[in-house]
Every structure is written in structure tokens, then in C-alpha cells.
C-alpha positions in Angstrom: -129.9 13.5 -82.4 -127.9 16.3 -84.4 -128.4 17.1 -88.0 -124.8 16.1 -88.9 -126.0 12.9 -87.2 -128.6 12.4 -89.4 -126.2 13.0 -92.3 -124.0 10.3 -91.5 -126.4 7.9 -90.3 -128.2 8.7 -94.1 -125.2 8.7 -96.0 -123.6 5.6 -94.6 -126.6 3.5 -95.4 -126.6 4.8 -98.9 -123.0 4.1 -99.1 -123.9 0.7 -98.0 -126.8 -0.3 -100.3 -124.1 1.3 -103.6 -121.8 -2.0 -102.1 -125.2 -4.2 -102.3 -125.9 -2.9 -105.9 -122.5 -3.5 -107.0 -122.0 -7.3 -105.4 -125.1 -7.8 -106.8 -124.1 -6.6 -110.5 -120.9 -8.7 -110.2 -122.8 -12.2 -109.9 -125.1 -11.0 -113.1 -123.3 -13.4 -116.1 -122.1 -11.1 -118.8 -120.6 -13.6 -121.0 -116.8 -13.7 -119.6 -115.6 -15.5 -116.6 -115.2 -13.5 -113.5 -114.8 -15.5 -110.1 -117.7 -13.6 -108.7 -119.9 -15.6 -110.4 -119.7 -18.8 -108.7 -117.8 -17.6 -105.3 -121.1 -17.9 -103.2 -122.6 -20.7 -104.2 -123.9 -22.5 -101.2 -121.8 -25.7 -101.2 -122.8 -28.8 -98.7 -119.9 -29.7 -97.0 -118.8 -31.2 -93.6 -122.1 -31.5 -92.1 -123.4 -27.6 -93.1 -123.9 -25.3 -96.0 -120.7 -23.1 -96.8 -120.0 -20.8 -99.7 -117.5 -22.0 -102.5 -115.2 -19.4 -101.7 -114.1 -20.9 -98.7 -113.5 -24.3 -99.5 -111.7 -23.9 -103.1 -109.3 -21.7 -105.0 -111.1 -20.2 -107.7 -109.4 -18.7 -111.1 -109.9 -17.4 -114.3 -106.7 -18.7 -116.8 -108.3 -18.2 -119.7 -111.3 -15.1 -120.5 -114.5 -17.8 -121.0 -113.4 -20.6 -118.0 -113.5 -20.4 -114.6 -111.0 -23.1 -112.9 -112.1 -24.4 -109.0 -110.0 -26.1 -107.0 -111.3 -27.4 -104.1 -108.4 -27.8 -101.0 -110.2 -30.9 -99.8 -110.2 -32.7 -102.9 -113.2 -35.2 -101.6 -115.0 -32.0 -101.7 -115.1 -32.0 -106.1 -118.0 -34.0 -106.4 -120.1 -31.9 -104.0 -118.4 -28.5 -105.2 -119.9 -29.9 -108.9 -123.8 -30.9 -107.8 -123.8 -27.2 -106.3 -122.7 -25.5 -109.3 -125.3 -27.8 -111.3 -127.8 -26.9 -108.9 -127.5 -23.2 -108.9 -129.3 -20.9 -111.5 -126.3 -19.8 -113.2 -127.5 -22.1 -116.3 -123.5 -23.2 -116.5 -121.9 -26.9 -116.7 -119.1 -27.8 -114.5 -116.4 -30.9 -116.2 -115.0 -32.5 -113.4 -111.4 -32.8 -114.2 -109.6 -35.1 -111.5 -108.9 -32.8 -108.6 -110.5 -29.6 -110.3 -113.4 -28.4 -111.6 -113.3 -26.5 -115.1 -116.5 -24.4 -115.8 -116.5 -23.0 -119.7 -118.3 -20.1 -120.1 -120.7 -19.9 -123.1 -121.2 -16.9 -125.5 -124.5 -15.3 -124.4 -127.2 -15.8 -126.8 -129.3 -12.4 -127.6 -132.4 -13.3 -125.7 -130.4 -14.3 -122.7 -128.8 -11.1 -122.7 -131.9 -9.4 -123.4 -132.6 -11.3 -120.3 -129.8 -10.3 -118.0 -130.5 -6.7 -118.7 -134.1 -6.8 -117.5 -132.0 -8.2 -114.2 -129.5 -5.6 -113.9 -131.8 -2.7 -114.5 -134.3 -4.6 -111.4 -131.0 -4.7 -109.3 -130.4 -0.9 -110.1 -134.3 -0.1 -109.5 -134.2 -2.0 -105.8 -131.0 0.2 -104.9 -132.6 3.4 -106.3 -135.7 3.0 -104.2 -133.3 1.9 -101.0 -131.6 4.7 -101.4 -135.1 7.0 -101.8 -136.2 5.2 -98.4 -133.3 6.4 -96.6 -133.9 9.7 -98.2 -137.7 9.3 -96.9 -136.1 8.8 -93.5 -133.6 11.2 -92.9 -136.3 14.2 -94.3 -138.6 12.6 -91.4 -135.7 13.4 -88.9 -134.6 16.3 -89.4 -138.7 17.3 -89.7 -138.6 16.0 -86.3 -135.8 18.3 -85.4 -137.6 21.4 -86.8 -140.6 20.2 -84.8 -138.9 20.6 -81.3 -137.8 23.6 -81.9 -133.6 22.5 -82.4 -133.4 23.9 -86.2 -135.0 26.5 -87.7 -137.2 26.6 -90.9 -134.1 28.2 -93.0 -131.9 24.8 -91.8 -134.5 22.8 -92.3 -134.8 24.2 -96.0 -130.9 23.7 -96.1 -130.7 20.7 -94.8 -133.7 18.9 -96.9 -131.4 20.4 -100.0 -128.2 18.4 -98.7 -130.4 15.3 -98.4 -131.7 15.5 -102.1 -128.1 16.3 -103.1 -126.9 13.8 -101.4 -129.8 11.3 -102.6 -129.1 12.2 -106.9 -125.4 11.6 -106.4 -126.3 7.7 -104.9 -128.7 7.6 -107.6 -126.2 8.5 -110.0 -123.9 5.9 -109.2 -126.1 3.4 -109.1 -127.2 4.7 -113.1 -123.9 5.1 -113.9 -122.7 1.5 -112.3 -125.9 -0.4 -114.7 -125.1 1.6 -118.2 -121.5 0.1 -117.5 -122.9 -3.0 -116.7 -125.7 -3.1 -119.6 -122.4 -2.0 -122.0 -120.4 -5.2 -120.8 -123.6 -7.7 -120.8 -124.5 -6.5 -124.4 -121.6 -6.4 -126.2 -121.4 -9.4 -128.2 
């Protein structure tokens, strides 16, 4: 293995975990209806467990209601005991064929609330992030080890890394005081 290799190999799974920490931030509730919120819900439907997303159109007319509509419309009463079901702490009204979810204001302790999640979410990708870190300073110790870099590279290298590392951790920062801005805005 090559340093670039290492490179890559470290900076592709940091790019990866900044997509976790930012699919994760879009299913935190902030108060207005976004389609992320309920697009995974595990749904029981023709003999398995699916994810809403692929069994119903979902929308947002309107800034506080989420509109489903299920293309199998025997599918509404299940598509409605799975929204009950999951954690999101929101009502669906089953409207004929479609499903309308109104989105309450948040309440100050439940935002309070949401922001201790978001900043979890944000610590669990920082330490992800300081793992591969861990790993790619191990490799490229390795390297040094058996003789294929010098001490100098290895110096150079370990400075990329940490570069490399604050930038990811940066995002990540940057990605919850946007999201902790939107949760607690009232």
C-alpha cells in the first residue's frame, strides 16, 4: 500500500460518514415539514418490511404538512399504523386515498431536546471521522516502519492526515450550528 493510497482510502471514508451525519440530521424534526422525515419509515407491506419511500408519493404543499400518497391505495391503513408506530411523536389523518401528517410547532423543551440529538449525531461523526484518522496514522506508521517513507514524509504525511481530519470535523460543526439555528428558531 502507497501513501496516496492511504489518502484516499482515509478520505473517502470521511467523505462517507459527512453523508451519514447529514442523512441523519435531515430525519431530526425541526418544526417544518421536510419529506425526509417520514421517507424511511419501515412500512409492512406485501408480506415484508419496506421503507415508505417506495411505496407512496410523499410531498410537502404547505410549510407544516406532509401529504403521503400511497400508489397501492389498500396500502393507507398500513402506511398510517407505521407512522403511528414510529418515534417521530406525529399524528397521521387518514384522508380517503391519502394520508395528511400536520406538523406541530415545537415546544421549547422538545427543541431543547432535539438539540441534545443533533449535537450526539455530530459527536458520533466527529469521533468516526477521528477513527479513521487513528487508522490512516497507523498505516502510514507502518509504512515508515518497513523502510517505504522516510521520517520527513512520515512527518508530512501525519500533517495531511490532521489537515485532512479538522476540515471533516469542520463540516460536520458547521452542518449542526446550521441545524441547531433551524431546530431553535421558533
Amino acid at each position: 500500500m502507497t501513501v496516496q493510497q492511504v489518502l484516499d482510502e482515509m478520505e473517502e471514508k470521511m467523505m462517507k460518514t459527512l453523508e451519514v451525519v447529514h442523512r441523519e440530521f435531515a430525519t431530526v424534526r425541526t418544526g417544518k415539514a421536510s419529506t425526509s422525515l417520514v421517507e424511511n419509515i419501515p412500512v409492512e407491506a406485501y408480506g415484508a418490511t419496506m421503507r415508505l419511500r417506495e411505496l407512496a408519493g410523499i410531498s410537502t404543499p404547505e410549510p407544516r404538512l406532509i401529504v403521503i400518497q400511497p400508489w397501492d391505495a389498500s396500502l393507507v391503513q398500513a402506511v398510517a399504523h407505521a407512522i403511528q408506530k414510529s418515534d417521530l411523536g406525529i399524528n397521521p389523518v387518514v384522508d380517503g386515498k391519502i394520508i395528511r401528517i400536520p406538523i406541530p410547532p415545537l415546544d421549547q423543551e422538545r427543541r431543547r431536546e432535539l438539540d441534545r440529538v443533533c449535537k450526539k449525531l455530530a459527536e458520533d461523526g466527529r469521533i468516526a471521522v477521528r477513527n479513521e484518522r487513528r487508522h490512516a496514522m497507523e498505516q502510514v506508521k507502518k509504512l515508515q516502519k518497513e523502510g517505504k517513507i522516510t521520517e520527513d514524509e512520515l512527518r508530512q504525511v501525519e500533517k495531511k492526515i490532521q489537515e485532512k481530519t479538522d476540515e471533516y470535523i469542520g463540516e460536520i460543526d458547521t452542518t449542526l450550528a446550521h441545524k441547531e439555528k433551524e431546530i431553535l428558531t421558533v
